[in-house]
N, C-alpha and C positions, 0 to 999 in steps of 0.2 A: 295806446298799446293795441289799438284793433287793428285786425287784418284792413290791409289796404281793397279796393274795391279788385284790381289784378291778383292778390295774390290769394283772395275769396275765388274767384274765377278759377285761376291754375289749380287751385285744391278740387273744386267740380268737375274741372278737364281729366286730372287724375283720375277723378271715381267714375267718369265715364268712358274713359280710356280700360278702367278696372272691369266695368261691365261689359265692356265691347270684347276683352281678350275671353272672358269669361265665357260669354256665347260661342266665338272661334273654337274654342279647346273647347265645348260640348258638340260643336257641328263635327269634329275633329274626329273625338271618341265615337259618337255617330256612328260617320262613314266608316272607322275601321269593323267597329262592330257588325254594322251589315254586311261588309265586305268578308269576314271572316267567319262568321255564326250564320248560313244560310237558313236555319232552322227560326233565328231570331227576327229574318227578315221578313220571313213568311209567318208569324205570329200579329207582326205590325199590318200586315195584307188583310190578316183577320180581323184585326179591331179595325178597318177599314169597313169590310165586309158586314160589320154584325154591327155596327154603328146605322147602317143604310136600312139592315133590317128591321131590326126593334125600332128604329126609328118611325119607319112606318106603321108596329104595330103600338108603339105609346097614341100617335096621331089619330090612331081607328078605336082608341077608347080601350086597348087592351090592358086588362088592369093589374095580371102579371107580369108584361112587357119588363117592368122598367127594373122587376126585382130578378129578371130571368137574366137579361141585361149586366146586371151589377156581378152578377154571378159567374158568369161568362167572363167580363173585364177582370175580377179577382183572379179567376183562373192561366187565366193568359198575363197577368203581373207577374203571378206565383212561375207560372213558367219560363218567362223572362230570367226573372232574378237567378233562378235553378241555370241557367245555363249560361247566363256572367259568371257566377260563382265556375261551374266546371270547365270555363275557360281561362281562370285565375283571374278574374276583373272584380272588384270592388262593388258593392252591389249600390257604390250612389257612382258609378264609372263615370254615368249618362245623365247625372243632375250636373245642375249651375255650380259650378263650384266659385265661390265667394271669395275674396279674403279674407274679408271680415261677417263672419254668419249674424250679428246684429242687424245690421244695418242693409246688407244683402248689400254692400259697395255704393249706398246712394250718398252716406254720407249723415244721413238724419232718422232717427226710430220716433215714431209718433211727435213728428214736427220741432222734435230738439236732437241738437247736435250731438252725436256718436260720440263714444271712448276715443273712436279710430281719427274722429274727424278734429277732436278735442287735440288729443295729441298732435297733428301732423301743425295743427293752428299752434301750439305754443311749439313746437320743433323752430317754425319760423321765424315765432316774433323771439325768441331768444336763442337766435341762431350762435348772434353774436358772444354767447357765453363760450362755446367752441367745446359744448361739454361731450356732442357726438365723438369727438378724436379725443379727447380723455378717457372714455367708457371704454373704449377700445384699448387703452391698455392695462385700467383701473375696470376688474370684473371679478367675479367669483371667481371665473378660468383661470387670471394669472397670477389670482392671489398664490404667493409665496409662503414658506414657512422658512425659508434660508436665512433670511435677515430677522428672524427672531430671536433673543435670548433664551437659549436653554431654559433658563428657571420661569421664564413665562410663558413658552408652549402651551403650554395645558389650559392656563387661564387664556391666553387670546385664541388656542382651537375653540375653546366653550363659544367662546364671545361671537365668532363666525358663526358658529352653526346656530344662533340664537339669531343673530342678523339671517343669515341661508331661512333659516324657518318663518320668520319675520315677512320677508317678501314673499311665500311661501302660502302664509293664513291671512296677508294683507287685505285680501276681499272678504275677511269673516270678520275679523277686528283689526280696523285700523288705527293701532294705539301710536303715540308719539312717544319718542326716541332722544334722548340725552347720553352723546356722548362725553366722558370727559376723561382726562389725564394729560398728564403732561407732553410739553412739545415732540413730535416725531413719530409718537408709537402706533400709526396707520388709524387715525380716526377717520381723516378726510379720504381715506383711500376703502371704508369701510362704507361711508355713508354713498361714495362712488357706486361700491357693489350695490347697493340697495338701489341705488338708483337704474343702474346698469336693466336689473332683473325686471323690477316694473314696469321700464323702458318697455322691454321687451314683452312683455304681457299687456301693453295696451294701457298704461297706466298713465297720469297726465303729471308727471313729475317740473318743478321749478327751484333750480341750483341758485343760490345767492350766496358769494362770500360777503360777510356781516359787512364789510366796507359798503361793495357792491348794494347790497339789499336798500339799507339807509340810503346811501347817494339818492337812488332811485326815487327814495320815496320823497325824500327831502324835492328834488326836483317835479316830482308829477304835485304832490300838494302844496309848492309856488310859485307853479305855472296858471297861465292863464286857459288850458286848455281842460277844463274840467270832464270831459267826454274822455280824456286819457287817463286820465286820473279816476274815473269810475273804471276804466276798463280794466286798470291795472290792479286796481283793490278787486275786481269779479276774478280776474287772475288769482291773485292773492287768496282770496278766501274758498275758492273754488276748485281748486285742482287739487288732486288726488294725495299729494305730495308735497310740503314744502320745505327744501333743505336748506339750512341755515349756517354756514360753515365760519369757523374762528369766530364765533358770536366773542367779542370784549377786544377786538381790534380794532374795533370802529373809536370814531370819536366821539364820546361818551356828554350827552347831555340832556335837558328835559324829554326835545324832541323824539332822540332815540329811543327813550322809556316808556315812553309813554306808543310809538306806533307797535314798539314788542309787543307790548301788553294787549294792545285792539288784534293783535293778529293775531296772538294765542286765542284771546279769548273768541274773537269769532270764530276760529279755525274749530275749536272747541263745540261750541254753537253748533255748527254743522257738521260737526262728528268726523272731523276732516282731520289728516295725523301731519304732524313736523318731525322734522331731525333736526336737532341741535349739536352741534359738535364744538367744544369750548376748552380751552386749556385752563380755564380758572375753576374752581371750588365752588361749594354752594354760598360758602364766608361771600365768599370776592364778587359773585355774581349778585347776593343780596347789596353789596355795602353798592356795585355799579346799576343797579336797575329799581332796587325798592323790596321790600318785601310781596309787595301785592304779585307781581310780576312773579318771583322764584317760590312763593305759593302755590301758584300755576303751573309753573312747572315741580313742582314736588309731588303735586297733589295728582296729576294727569299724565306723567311720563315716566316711563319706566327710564331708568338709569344704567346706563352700561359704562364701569370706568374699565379706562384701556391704559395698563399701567407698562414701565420697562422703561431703557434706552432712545437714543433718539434712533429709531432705525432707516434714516436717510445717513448719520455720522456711523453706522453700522457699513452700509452699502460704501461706503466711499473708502473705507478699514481694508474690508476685502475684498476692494480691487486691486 
């Protein structure tokens, strides 16, 4: 599951395509500035000026130079910024403007890989899940209230604004998430939003419907390519995020219960949160996984049941 050596490369191309435009747009602001602030331009002329002089007197042993110097720079800042501002410019107009202010667009903060750079690497290798055109129309924005039942309003408003808050205070406490209730009533379309929102804050989120998840794992730990199979468990245990969708669809046996159980538990380990969304009970999920397993999750995930109609057999009523 690791990036190929290409598509390592095109992610670098990126970030220095990001720092090239970066430069442009501050030569940009620049020119207009000098062009239109002559007062601004002729300040730059002076720290030319008083650069050359104090220069020479730090060199001849002058031992106020350097504090006369700093003095002078401060003042001609302070004058600067005064006359961005009363031309209505921003007073970072004329800094690097970044994408990402971590990483300052390299890609890496103290020799490990960025939020920024974390994300765009799993965007790729799970390109294939297609979840970016999902997000787009499963979001906070187009959550609906139209296809809900009257008498559960109130309970699924609470339930959003709990999710809404959730991704919200996700970088103070990343706690893991159990959705449950019966067939239809927008769980996968809840845990979508949550995903949507971190997406978008730089988060490293990983979508698995419970089939999907398994498959996977079942194939990378009886392949021969053990180098995928670490990379796919560093995925696994290491991203920010990992959503677990119709967990008890799968085909139910040792194997299944037992990789649940390594994933909570390391995911736990490293203080790292899941979303579970499941149609079955704590009964059903004990008698399919084991006790040890829905211990795990009783004991470490907060529970949000999502009760009502099926509201896709809603949507189809009232067309």
């Amino acid at each position: 599951m690791a990036l190929t050596n290409t598509q390592y490369n095109d992610i670098m191309r990126e970030y220095d395509e990001l720092r090239t435009q970066a430069r442009h747009t501050q030569e940009q602001h620049h020119r207009h500035v000098v062009a239109t602030i002559p007062e601004y331009a002729a300040l730059e002329d002076q720290v030319s000026s008083f650069a050359g002089k104090y220069t020479q007197r730090i060199i001849q042993g002058d031992a106020s130079a350097q504090d006369e110097l700093a003095k002078e720079m401060q003042s001609i800042r302070s004058r600067k910024a005064a006359l961005l501002a009363q031309h209505g410019l921003p007073a970072d107009y004329l800094a690097l403007q970044y994408r990402c202010p971590d990483c300052l667009d390299t890609g890496y903060v103290e020799g490990k890989k960025c939020h920024c750079f974390r994300q765009r690497e799993i965007s790729i290798l799970y390109s294939q899940s297609h979840l970016e055109d999902v997000l787009e129309k499963e979001n906070f924005d187009t959550l609906s209230y139209n296809v809900i039942a009257p008498e559960c309003l109130s309970s699924y408003g609470k339930t959003v604004e709990i999710c809404k808050q959730y991704a919200l205070d996700f970088d103070k406490e990343p706690k893991s998430l159990l959705f449950t209730g019966t067939v239809g009533t927008g769980k996968t379309f809840l845990s979508n939003c949550i995903a949507k929102a971190l997406l978008d804050s730089y988060h490293s989120v990983l979508y698995f419907s419970a089939v999907d998840l398994f498959q996977n794992l079942s194939q990378a730990v009886f392949s021969k390519d053990k180098d995928g199979l670490y990379s796919f468990y560093e995925d696994l245990y290491n991203c920010d995020l990992v959503i677990i969708d119709d967990l008890g669809t799968e085909l139910a046996n040792s194997f299944v219960g037992s990789q649940l159980f390594s994933l909570i538990n390391e995911r736990q380990l490293r203080s790292k949160a899941i979303l579970i969304s499941t149609n079955l009970g704590l009964g059903e999920l004990t008698d399919r996984y084991g006790e040890r397993v829905v211990s795990r999750i009783v004991s470490n995930f907060t529970t949000l049941e999502i009760t009502g109609p099926d509201i896709r057999i809603s949507r189809k009523t009232n067309k």
